[in-house]
N, C-alpha and C positions, 0 to 999 in steps of 0.2 A: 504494500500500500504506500504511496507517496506521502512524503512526509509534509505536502502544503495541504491545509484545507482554509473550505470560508463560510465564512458566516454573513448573512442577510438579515439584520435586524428592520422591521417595521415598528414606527410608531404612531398611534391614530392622530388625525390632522385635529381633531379635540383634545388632546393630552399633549403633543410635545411643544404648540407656544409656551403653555401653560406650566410645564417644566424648565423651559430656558427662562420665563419670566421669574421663575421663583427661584433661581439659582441653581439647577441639579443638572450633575454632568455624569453622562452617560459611561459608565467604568466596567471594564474587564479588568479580571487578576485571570494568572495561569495557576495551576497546584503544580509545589514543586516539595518534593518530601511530605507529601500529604496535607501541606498547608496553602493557602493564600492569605499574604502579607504586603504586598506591592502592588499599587493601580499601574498594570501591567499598559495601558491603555484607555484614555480617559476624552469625552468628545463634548467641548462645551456648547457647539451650533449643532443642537438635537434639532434631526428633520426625518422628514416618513421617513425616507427607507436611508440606512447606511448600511455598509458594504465595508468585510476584513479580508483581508488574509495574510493567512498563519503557518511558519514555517518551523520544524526543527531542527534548527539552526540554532547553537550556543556561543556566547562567553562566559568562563566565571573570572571574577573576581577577588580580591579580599579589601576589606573597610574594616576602617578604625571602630564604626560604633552604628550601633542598628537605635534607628533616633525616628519615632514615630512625628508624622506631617513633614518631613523633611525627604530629601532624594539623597540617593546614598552617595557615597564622595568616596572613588575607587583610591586606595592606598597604594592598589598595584597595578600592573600591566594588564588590561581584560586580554586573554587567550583564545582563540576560538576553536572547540571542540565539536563534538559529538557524540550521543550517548553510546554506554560501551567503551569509549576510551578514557584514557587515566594521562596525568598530568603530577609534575611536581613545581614546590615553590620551596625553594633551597630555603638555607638560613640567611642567605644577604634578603630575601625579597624576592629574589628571580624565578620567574615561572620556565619551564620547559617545555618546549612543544609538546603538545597532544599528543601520544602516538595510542598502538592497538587498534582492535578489528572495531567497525563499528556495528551495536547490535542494538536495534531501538527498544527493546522489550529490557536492555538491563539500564541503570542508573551511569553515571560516570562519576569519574573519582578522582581528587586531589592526595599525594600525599603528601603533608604538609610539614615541613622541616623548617619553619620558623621561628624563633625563638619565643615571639609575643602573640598573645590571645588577638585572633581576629573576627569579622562577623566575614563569611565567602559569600557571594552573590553570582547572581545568576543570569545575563541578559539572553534574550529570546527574540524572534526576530515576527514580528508585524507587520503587513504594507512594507517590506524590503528593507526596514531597518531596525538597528536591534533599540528595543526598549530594555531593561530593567524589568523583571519578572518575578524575583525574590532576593531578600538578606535574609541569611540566618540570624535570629530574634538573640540566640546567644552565644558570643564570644566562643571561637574552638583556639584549641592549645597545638600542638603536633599529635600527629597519627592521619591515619588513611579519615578521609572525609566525601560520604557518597552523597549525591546530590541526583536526586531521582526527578526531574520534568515529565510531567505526563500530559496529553492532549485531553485535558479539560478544563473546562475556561469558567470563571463564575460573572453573572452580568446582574448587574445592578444600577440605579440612580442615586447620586452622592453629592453633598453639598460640598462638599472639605476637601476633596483627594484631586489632584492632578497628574497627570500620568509620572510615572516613577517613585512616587511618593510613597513611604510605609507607613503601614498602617496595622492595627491590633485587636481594633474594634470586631463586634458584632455586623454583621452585614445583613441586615433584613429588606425582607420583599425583592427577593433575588430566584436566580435560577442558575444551576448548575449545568452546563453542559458535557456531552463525552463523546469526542468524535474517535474513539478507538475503532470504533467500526464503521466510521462514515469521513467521508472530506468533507462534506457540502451538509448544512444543517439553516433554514429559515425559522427564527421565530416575531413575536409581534406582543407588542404591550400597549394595554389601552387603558384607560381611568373611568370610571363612572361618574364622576366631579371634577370638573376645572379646579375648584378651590381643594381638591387634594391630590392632585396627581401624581403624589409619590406612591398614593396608596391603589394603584392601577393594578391588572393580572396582567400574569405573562402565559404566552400560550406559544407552542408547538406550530410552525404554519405561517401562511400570509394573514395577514387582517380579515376576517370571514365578509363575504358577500353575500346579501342576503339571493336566495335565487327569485331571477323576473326573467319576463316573457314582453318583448317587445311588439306590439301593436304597430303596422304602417299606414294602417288607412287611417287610424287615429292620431297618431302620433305618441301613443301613448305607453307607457311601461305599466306591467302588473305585474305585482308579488305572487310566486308559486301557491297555490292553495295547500298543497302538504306540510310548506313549513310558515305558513301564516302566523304568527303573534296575533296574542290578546289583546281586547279594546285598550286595554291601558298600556299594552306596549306599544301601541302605536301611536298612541298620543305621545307617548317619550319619544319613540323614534322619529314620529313628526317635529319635536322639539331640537331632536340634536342635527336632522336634516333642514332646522330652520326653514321648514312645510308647514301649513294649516294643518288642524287636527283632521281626523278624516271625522264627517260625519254620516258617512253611509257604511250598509255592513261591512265586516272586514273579509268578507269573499267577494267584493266589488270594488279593493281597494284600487285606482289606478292612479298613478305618479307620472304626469307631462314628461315627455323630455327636458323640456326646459325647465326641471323642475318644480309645474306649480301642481297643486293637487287638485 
């Protein structure tokens, strides 16, 4: 399996003014040793649809100190690896080239002959260039240090976090992804309130369409009769299509082209 895949995020044209209005920016972390700790990738112009992709493709690093809200600040040369291969970082500092087979199903490995406690990081590569993906939260001493990347991404809306930046926190109203078995993955988030749209669902998919049947000699669109909503759903959904309520049955519903009812 190719080591790029991508992702298709939509977001409903009622929920993301109403996210960039309130400050919330669109965040991936990757899991790297079964954690996410770094806004691996963070998008402050939320619009319907954005578009990633994602390679596995490494650098590690070492840093002085794992500092939540901050981006980490390499102490050493980033190296560029690949999982399966092992690497050293002598006692002056100095990393060695990568060498070994590369096998994506094992972790890759430092062994670290340093004298002083550091935090190793991780960059990962996004849209063609490498972000910052994890620091370990605490200080390692010398010995062998694995660092396991897996293709799972977690996405979320965040007021605080800018791409690179670590973080410790709780992440709610999230969704985890895992393209171990897929490249290509769409999903789509919508809010039932302007005034809370952090508090939206996330779904599996494009944006659902309700199913219609287009009329030419009327000009006109009707809603499928199978998946028809209740009186009172359509009066919301007249509200959020900024339409009049309907007042004839709802098996005679018909929507103009031009949108008037």
């Amino acid at each position: 399996m190719t080591s790029k895949y991508r992702l298709t995020i939509f977001v409903s044209e009622d929920t993301f003014p109403a996210l960039k209005k309130a400050g919330y920016r669109l965040c991936i972390a990757k899991e790297v040793n079964g954690k996410y700790d770094v806004a691996f990738q963070t998008v402050k112009d939320i619009v319907y649809q954005s578009d990633f992709e994602f390679e596995e493709r490494f650098r590690v690093f070492g840093t002085r100190k794992f500092e939540v809200g901050e981006t980490a600040q390499p102490f050493t040369r980033k190296v560029p690896l690949l999982s399966g291969q092992e690497l050293t970082l002598d006692v002056d500092g100095v990393f060695s080239p990568a060498s070994g087979p590369v096998d994506p199903s094992k972790p890759f490995m430092v062994n670290n002959q340093y004298a002083y406690p550091l935090h190793f990081g991780v960059d990962a590569v996004v849209d063609n260039d490498y972000n910052t993906a994890f620091v370990h939260e605490m200080a390692v001493l010398s010995g062998e240090i694995f660092m396991a990347p897996k293709k799972k991404l977690l996405i979320w809306f965040d007021k605080g976090l800018e791409t690179g930046m670590m973080f410790n926190h709780t992440v709610s109203n999230c969704l985890q992804l895992d393209f171990t078995e897929t490249n290509d993955l769409t999903i789509s988030y919508a809010a039932p309130s302007k005034t809370a749209p952090e508090k939206g669902i996330w779904s599996f998919g494009p944006l659902p369409v309700l199913g219609q049947t287009y009329h030419p000699e009327t000009n006109t669109f009707s809603l499928t009769p199978a998946i028809l909503p209740s009186e009172d759903e359509l009066r919301r959904l007249g509200e959020l299509l900024r339409l009049e309520p309907p007042t004839h049955s709802k098996r005679q519903l018909a929507i103009t082209a031009n949108g008037n009812a």
